[in-house]
ZADO-1210 file (C-alpha; in nm, 4 decimals, padded with zeros to 6 digits):
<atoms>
<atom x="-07.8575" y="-02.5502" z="04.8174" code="UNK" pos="1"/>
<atom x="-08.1460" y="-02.7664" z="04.7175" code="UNK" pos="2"/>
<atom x="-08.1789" y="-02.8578" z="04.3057" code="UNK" pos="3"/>
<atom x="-08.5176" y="-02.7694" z="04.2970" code="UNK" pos="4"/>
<atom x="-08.4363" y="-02.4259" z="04.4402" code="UNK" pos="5"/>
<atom x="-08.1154" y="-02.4071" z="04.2026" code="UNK" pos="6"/>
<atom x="-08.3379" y="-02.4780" z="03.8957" code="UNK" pos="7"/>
<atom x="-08.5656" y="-02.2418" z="03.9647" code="UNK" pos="8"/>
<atom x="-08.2900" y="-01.9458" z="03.9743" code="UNK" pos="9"/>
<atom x="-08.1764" y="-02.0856" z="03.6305" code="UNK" pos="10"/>
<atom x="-08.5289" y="-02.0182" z="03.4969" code="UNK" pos="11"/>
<atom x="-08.5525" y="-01.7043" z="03.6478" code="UNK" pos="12"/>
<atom x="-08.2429" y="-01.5801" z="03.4673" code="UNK" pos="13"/>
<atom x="-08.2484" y="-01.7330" z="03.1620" code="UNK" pos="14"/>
<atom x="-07.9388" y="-01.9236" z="03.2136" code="UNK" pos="15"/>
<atom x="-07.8793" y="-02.3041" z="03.2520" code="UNK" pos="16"/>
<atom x="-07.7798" y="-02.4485" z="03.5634" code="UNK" pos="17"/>
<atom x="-07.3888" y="-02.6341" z="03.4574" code="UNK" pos="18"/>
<atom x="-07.2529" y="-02.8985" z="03.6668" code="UNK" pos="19"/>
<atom x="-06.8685" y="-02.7881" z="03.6609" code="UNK" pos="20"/>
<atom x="-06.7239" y="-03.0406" z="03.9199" code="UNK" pos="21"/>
<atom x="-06.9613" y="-03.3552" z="03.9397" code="UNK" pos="22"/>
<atom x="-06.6578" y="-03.5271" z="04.1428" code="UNK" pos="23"/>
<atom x="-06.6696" y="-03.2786" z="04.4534" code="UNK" pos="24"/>
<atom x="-06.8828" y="-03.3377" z="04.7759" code="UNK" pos="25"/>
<atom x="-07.1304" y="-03.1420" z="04.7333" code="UNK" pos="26"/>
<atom x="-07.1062" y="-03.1430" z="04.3703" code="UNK" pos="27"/>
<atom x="-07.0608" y="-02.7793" z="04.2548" code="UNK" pos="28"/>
<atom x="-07.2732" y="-02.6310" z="04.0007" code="UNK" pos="29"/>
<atom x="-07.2920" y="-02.2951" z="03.7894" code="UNK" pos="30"/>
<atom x="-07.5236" y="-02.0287" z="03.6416" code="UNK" pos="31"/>
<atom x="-07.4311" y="-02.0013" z="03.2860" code="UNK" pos="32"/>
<atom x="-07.5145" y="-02.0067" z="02.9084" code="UNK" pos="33"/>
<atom x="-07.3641" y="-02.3799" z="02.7993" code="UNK" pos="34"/>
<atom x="-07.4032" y="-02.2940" z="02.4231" code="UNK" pos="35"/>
<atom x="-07.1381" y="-02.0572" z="02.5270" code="UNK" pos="36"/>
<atom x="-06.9712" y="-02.2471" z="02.6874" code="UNK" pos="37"/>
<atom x="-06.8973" y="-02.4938" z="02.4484" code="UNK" pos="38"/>
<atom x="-06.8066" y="-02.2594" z="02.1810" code="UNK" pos="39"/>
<atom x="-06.5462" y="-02.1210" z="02.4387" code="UNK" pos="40"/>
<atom x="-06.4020" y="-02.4631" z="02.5131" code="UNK" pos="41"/>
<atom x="-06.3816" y="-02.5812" z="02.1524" code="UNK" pos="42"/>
<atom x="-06.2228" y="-02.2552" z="02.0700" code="UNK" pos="43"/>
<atom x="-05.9911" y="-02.3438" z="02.3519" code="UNK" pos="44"/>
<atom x="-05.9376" y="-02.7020" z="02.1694" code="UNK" pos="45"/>
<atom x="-05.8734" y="-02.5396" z="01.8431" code="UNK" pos="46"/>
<atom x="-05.6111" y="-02.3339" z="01.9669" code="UNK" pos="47"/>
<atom x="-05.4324" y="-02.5630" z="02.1318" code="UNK" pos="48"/>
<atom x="-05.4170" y="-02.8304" z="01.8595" code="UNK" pos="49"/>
<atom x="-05.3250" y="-02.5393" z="01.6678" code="UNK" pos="50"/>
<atom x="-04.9609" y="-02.4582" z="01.8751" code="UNK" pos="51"/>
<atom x="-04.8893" y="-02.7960" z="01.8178" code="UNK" pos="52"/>
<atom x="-04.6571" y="-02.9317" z="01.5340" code="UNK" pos="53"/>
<atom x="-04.7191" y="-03.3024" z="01.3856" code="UNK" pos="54"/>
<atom x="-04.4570" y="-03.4164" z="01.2533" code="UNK" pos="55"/>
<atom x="-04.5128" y="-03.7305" z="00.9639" code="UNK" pos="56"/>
<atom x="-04.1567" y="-03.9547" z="00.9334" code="UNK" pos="57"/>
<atom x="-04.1345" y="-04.0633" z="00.5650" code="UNK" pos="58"/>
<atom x="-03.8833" y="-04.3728" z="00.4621" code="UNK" pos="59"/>
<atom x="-03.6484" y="-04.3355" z="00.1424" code="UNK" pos="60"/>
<atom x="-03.4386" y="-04.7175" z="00.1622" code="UNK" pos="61"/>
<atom x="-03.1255" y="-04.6982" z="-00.0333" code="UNK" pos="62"/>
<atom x="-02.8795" y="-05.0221" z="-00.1208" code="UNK" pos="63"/>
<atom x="-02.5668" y="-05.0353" z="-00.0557" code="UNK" pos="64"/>
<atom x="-02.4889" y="-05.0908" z="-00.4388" code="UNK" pos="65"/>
<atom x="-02.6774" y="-04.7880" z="-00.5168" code="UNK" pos="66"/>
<atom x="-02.6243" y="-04.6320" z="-00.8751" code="UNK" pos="67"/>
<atom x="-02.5466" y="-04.2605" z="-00.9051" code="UNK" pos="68"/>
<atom x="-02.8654" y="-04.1973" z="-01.1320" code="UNK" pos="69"/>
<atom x="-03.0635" y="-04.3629" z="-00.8731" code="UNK" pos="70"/>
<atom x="-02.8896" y="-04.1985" z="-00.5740" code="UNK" pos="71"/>
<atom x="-02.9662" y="-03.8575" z="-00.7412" code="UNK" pos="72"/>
<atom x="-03.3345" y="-03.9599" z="-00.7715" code="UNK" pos="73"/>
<atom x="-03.3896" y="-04.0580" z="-00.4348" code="UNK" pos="74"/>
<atom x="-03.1788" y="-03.7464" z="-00.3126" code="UNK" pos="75"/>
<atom x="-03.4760" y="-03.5786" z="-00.4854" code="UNK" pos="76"/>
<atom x="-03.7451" y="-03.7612" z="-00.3007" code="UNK" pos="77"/>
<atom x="-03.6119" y="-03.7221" z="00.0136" code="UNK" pos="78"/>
<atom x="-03.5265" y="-03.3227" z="-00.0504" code="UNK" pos="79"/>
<atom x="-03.9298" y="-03.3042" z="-00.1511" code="UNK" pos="80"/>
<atom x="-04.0230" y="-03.4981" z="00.1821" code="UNK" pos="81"/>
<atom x="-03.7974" y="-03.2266" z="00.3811" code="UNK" pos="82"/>
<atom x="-03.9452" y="-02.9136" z="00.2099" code="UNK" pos="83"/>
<atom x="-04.2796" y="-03.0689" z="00.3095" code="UNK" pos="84"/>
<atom x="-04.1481" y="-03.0759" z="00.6804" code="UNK" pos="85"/>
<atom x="-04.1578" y="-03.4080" z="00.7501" code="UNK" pos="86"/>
<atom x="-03.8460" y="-03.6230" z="00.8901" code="UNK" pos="87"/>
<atom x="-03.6979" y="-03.8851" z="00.6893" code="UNK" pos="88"/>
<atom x="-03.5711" y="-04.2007" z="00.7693" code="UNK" pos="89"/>
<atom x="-03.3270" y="-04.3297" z="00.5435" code="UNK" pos="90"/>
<atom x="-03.2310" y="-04.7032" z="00.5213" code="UNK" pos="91"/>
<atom x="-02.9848" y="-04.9190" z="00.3756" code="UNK" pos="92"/>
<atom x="-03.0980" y="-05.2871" z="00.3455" code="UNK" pos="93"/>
<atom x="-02.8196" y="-05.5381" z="00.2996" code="UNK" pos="94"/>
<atom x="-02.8470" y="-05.8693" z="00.1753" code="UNK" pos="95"/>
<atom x="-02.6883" y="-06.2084" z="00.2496" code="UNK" pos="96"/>
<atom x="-02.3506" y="-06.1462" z="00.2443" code="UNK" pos="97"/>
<atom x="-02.3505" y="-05.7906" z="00.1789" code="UNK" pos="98"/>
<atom x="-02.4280" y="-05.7488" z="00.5370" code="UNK" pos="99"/>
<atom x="-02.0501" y="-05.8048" z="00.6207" code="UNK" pos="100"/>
<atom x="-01.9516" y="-05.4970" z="00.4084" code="UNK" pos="101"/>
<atom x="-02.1491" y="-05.2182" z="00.6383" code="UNK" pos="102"/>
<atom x="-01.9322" y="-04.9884" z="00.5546" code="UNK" pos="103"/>
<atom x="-02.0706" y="-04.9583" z="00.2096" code="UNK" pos="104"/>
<atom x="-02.4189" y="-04.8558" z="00.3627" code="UNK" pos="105"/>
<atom x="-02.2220" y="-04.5707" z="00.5973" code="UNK" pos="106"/>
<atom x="-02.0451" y="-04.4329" z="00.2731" code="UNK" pos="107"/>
<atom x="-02.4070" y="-04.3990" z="00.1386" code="UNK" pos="108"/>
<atom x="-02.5974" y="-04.2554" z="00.4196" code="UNK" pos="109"/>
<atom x="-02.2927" y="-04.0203" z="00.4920" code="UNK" pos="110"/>
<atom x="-02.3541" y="-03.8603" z="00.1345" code="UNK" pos="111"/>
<atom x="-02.6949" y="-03.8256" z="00.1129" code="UNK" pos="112"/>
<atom x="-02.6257" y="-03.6293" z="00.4338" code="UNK" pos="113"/>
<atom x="-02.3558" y="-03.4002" z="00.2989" code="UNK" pos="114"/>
<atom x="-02.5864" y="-03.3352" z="-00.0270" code="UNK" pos="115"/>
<atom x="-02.8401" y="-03.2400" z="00.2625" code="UNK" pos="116"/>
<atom x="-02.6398" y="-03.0383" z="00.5187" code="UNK" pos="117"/>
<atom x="-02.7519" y="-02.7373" z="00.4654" code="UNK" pos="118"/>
<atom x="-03.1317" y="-02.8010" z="00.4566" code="UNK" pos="119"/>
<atom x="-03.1258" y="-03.1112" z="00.7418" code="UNK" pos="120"/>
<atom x="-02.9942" y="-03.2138" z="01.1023" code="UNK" pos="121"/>
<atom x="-02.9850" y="-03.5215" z="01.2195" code="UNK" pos="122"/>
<atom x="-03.1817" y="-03.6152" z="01.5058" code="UNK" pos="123"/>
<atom x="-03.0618" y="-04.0316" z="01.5075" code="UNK" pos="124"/>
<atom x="-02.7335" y="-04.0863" z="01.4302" code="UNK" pos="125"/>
<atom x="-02.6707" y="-04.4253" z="01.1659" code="UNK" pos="126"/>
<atom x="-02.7568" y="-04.7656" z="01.3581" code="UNK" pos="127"/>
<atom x="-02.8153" y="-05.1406" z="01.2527" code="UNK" pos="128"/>
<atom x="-03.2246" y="-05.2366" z="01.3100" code="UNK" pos="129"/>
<atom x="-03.1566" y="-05.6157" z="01.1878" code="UNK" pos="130"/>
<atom x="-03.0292" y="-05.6384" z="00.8340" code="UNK" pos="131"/>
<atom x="-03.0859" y="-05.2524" z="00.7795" code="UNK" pos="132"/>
<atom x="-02.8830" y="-04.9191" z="00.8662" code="UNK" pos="133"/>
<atom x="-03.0900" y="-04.6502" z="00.9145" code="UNK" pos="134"/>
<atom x="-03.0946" y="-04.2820" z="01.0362" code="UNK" pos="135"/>
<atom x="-03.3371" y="-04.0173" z="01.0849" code="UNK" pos="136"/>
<atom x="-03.2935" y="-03.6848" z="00.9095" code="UNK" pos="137"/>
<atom x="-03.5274" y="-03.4009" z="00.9802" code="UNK" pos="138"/>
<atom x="-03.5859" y="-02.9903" z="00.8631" code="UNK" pos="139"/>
<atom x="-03.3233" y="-02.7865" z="00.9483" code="UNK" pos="140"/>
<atom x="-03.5180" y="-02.4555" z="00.9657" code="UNK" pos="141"/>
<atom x="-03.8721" y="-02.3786" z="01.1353" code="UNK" pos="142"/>
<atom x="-04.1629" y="-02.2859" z="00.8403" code="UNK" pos="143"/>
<atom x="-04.1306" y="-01.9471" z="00.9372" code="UNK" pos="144"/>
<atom x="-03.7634" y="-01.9282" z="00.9252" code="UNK" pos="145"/>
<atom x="-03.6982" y="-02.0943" z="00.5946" code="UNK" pos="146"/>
<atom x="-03.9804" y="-01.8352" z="00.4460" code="UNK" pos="147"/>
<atom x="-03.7415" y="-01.5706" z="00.5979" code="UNK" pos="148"/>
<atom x="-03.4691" y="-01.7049" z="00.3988" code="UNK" pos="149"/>
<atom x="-03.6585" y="-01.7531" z="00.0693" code="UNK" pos="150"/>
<atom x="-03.7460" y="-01.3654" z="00.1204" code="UNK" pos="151"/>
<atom x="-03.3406" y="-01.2475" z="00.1888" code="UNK" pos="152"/>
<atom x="-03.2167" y="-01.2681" z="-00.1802" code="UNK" pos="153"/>
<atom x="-03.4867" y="-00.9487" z="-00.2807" code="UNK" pos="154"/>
<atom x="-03.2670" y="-00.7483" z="00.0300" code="UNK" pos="155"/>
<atom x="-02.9162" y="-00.8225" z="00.0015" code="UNK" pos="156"/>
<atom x="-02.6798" y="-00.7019" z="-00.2452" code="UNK" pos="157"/>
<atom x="-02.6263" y="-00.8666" z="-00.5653" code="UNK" pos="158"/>
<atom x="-02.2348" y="-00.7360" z="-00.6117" code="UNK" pos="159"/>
<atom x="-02.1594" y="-00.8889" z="-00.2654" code="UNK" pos="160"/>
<atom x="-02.0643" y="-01.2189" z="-00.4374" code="UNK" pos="161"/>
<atom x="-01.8960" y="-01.2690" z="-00.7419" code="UNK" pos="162"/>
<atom x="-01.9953" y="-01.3414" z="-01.1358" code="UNK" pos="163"/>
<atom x="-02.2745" y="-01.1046" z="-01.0962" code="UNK" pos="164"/>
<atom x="-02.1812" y="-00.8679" z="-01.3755" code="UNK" pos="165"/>
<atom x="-02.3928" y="-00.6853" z="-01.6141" code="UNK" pos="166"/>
<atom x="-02.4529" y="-00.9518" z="-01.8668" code="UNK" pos="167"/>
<atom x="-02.8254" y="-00.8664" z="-01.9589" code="UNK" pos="168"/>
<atom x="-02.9305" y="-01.1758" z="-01.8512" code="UNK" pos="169"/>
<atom x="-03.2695" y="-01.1763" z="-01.6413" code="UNK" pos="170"/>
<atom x="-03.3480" y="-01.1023" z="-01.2779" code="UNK" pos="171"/>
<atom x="-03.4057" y="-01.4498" z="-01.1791" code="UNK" pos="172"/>
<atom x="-03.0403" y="-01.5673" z="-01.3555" code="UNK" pos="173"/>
<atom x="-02.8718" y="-01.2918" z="-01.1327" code="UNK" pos="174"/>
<atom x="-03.0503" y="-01.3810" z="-00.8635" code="UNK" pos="175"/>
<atom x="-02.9607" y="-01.7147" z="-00.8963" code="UNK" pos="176"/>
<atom x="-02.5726" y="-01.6373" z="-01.0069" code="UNK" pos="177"/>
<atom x="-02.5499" y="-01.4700" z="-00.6711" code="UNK" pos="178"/>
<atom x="-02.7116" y="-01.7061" z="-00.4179" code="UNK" pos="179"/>
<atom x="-02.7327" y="-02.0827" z="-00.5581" code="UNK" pos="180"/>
<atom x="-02.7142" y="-02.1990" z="-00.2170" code="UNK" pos="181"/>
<atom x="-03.0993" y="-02.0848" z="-00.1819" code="UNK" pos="182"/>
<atom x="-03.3272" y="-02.4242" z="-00.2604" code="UNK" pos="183"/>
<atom x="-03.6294" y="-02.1812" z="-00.3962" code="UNK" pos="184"/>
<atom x="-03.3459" y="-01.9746" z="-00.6285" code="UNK" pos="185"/>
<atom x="-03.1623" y="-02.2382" z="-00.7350" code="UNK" pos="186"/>
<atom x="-03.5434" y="-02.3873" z="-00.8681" code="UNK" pos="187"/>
<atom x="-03.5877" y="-02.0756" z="-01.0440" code="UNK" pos="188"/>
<atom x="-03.3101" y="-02.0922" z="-01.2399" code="UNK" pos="189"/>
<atom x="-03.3503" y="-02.4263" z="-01.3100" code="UNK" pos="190"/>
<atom x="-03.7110" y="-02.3177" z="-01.4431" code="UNK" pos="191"/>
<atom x="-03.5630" y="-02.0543" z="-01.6236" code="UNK" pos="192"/>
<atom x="-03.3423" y="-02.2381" z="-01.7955" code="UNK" pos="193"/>
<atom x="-03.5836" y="-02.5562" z="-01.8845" code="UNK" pos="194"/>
<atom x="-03.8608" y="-02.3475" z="-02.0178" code="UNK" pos="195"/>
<atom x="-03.4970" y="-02.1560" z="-02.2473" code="UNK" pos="196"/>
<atom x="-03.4367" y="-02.4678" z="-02.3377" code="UNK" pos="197"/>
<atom x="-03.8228" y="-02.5884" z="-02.4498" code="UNK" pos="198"/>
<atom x="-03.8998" y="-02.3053" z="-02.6233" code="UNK" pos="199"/>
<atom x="-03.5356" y="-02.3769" z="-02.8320" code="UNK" pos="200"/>
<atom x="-03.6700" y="-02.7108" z="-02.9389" code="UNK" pos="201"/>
<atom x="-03.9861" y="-02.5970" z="-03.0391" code="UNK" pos="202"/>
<atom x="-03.8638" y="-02.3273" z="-03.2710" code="UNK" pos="203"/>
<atom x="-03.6165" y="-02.5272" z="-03.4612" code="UNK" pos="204"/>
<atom x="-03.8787" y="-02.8158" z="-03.4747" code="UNK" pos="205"/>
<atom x="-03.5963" y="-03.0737" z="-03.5212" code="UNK" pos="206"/>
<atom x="-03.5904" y="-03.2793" z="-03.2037" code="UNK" pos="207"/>
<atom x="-03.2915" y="-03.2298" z="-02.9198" code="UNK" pos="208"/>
<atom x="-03.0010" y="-03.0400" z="-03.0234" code="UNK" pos="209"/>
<atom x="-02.7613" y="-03.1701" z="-02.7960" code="UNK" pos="210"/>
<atom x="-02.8439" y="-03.0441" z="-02.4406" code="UNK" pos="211"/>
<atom x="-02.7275" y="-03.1947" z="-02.1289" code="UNK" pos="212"/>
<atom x="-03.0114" y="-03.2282" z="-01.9363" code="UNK" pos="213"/>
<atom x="-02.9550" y="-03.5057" z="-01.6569" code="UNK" pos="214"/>
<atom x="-03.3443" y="-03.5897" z="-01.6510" code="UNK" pos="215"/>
<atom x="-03.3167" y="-03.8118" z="-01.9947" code="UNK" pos="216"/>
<atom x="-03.7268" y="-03.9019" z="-01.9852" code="UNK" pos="217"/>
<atom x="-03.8168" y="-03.4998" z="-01.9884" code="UNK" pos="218"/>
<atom x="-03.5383" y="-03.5377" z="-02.2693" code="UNK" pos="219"/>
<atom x="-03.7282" y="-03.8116" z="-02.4631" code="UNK" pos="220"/>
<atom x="-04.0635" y="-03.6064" z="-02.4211" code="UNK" pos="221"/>
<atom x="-03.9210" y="-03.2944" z="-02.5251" code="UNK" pos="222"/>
<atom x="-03.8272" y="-03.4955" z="-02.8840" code="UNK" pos="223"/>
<atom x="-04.1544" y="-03.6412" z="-02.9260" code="UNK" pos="224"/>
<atom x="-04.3101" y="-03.2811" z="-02.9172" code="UNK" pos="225"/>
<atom x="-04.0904" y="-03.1338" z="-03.0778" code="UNK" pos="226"/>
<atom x="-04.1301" y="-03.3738" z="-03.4125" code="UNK" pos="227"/>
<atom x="-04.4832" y="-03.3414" z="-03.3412" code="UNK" pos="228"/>
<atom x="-04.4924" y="-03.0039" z="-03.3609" code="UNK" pos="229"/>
<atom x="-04.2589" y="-03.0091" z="-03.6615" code="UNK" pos="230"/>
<atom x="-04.5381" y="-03.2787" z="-03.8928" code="UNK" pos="231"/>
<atom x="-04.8239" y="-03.0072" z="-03.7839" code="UNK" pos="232"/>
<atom x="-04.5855" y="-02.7134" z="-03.8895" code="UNK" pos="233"/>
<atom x="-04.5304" y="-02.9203" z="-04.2385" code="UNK" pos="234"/>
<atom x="-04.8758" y="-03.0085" z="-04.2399" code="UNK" pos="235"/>
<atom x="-05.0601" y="-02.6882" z="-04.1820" code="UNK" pos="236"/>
<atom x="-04.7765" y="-02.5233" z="-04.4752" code="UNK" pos="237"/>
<atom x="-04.8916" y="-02.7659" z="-04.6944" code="UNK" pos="238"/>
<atom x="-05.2661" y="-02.6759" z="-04.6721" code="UNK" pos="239"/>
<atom x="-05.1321" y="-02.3085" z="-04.7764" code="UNK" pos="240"/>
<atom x="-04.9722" y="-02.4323" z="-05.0443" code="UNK" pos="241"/>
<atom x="-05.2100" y="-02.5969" z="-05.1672" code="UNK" pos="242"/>
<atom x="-05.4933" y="-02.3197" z="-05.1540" code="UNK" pos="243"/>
<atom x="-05.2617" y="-02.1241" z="-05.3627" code="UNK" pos="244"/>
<atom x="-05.1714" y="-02.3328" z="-05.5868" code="UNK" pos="245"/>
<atom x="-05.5675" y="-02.4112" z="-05.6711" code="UNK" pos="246"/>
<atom x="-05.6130" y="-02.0151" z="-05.6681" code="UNK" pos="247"/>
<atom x="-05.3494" y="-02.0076" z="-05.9696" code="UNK" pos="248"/>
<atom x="-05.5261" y="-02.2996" z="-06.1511" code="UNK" pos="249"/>
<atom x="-05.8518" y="-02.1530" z="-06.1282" code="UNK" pos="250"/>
<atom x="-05.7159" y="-01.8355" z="-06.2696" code="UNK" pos="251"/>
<atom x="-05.5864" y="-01.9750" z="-06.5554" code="UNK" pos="252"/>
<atom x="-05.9054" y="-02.1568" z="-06.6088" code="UNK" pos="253"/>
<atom x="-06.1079" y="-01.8734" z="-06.6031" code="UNK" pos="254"/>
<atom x="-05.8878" y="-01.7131" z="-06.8663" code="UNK" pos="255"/>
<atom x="-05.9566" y="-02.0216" z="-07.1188" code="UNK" pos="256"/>
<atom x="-06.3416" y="-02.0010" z="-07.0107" code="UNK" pos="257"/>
<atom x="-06.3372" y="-02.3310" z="-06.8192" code="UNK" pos="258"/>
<atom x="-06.4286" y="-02.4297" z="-06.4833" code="UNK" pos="259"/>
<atom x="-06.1660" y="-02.5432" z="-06.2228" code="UNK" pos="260"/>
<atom x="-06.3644" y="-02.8837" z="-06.1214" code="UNK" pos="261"/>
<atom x="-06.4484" y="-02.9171" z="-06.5064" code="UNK" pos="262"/>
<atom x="-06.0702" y="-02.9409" z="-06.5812" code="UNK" pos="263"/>
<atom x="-06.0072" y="-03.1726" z="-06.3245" code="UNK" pos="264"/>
<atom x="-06.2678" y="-03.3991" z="-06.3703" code="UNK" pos="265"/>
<atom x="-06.2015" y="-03.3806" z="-06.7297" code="UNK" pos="266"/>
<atom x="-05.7958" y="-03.5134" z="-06.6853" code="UNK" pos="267"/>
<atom x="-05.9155" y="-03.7397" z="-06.4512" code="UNK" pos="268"/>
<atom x="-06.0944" y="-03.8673" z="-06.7839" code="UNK" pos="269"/>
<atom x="-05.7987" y="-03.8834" z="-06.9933" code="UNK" pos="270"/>
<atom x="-05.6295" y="-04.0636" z="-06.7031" code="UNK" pos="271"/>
<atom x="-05.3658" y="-03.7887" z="-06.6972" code="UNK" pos="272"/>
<atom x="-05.2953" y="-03.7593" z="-06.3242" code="UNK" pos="273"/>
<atom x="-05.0695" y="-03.4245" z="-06.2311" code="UNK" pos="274"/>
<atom x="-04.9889" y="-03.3090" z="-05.9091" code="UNK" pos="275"/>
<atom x="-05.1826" y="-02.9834" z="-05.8268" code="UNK" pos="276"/>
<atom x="-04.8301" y="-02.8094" z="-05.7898" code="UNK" pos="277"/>
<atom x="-04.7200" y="-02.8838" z="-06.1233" code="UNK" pos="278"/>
<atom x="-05.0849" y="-02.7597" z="-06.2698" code="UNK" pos="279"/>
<atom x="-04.9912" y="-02.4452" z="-06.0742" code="UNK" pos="280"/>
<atom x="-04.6166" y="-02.3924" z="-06.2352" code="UNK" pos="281"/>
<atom x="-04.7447" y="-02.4987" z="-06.5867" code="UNK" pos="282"/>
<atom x="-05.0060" y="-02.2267" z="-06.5272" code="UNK" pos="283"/>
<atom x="-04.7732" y="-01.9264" z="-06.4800" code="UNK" pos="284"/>
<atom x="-04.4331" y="-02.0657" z="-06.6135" code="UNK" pos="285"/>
<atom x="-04.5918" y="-02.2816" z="-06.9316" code="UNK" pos="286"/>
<atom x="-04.8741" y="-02.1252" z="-07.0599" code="UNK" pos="287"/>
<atom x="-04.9065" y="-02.2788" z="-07.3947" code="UNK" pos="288"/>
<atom x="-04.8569" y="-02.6224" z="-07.1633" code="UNK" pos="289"/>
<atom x="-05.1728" y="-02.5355" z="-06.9502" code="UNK" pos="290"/>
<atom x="-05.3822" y="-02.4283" z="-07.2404" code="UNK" pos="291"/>
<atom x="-05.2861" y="-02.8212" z="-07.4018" code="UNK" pos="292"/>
<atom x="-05.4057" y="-02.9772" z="-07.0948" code="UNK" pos="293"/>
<atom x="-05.6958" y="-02.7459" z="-07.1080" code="UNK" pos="294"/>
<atom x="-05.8183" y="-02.8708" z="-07.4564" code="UNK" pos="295"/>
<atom x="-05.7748" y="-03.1826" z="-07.3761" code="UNK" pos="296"/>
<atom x="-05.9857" y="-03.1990" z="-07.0804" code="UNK" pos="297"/>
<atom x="-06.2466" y="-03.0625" z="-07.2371" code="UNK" pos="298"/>
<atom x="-06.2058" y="-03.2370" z="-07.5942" code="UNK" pos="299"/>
<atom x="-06.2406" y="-03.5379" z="-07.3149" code="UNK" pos="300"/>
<atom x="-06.5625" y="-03.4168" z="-07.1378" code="UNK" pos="301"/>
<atom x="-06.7676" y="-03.3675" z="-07.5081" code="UNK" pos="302"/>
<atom x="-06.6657" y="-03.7437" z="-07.5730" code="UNK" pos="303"/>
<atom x="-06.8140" y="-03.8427" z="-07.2536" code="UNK" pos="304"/>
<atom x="-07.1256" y="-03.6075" z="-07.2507" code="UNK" pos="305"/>
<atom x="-07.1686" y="-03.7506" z="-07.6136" code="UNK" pos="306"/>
</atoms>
């Protein structure tokens, strides 16, 4: 068909005239509306980028003298890179000599992976790149599968297992009681417990009483605001205190027909200097006391006013 011809049945229809298969002989060409036709094929795109799965690798390197503190921290690290569903590549990095003692770096890698058994597979088994032994570690359960298992604790039931008594403690303790080996229950209780634990420290305002808490920097924190809170506590008491014990001295003022800031002002003169408590106990324990001080304040203002 000729182009000019072709054209002219686009305009007549209101369509645009698409060249689908520019390679062909003739090249073949179609009636259509190519706005649509975009939004079909990036809708197409989007919903085939959207069946498939990228998959980020994260390191965590390890030595082969590794500390149990430190082991237990990057244990941590590499449990938050697996909940995030990435894999994780985990490598032990020898030096100089320490290269002849491999073994060492097997013993590690093969306990991180029984700590992770249960939430990991392992999809390269341990291997020397150079200096290093590495493996690859990756999610052991598909996103919609692990949410699934997050959701089975609310259906089973909670006398299946044992040390699930009635003790009165909460729903997330019995929850947890029964089935630690769930990541997202065993965080609960550990939440449960922390905030228990805060909320101790807080109310007997006298730093750390003695918990075991392995994370010894949330420990250190915890101290800090609880003395914190403790000096405010004091401090805000004190201001109480102290507006009562100014309400009693004014009273007793009032009763010997002097002002309060008079009979301050007028000690301050006689360079008698009192705490405002002990004004406040003279004034309702030591009358006779009070009214003394009284005179003389004011025996010291007429001299000055003089």
């Amino acid at each position: 068909m000729d182009t000019r011809r072709a054209l002219q049945m686009a305009r007549d229809a209101e369509v645009d005239l698409v060249e689908v298969a520019p390679n062909s002989d003739p090249p073949v060409c179609r009636l259509l509306d190519y706005g649509k036709l975009l939004y079909l094929s990036s809708k197409k795109e989007k919903e085939s980028k959207k069946g498939q799965k990228s998959t980020e690798q994260k390191e965590v390197r390890f030595r082969p003298n590794i500390g149990i503190h430190d082991l237990n921290a990057k244990l941590r690290k590499v449990r938050e890179f697996i909940d995030d569903g990435s894999k994780v590549k985990l490598t032990v990095r020898f030096r100089g000599r320490e290269a002849a003692h491999q073994q060492l770096g097997l013993a590690v890698l093969r306990r991180v992976a029984d700590e992770l058994k249960d939430e990991v597979r392992l999809e390269r088994a341990p291997a020397m790149e150079g200096r290093s032994l590495s493996m690859v570690l990756i999610p052991s359960l598909q996103k919609g599968e692990e949410q699934k298992l997050q959701r089975a604790p609310s259906n089973r039931n909670q006398g299946d297992k044992p040390g699930n008594n009635d003790s009165g403690d909460s729903q997330p303790e019995q929850l947890a009681s029964a089935y630690y080996g769930d990541r997202s229950v065993a965080r609960i209780k550990r939440g449960v417990t922390k905030r228990r634990r805060h909320k101790k420290i807080l109310d007997a305002a006298k730093g750390f009483q003695g918990s075991s808490h392995r994370n010894y920097k949330w420990a250190k924190e915890s101290v800090m605001h609880a003395w914190s809170y403790a000096y405010r506590h004091r401090r805000e008491r004190k201001g109480e205190f102290r507006s009562l014990w100014i309400v009693r001295i004014s009273a007793a003022c009032r009763a010997a027909g002097m002002p309060y800031n008079q009979f301050i002002h007028g000690l301050k003169l006689a360079e008698i200097e009192l705490d405002r408590k002990i004004l406040a106990d003279m004034a309702v324990r030591d009358p006779e006391g009070f009214s003394q001080l009284i005179e003389t304040a004011r025996g010291e203002l007429a001299a000055a006013t003089a």
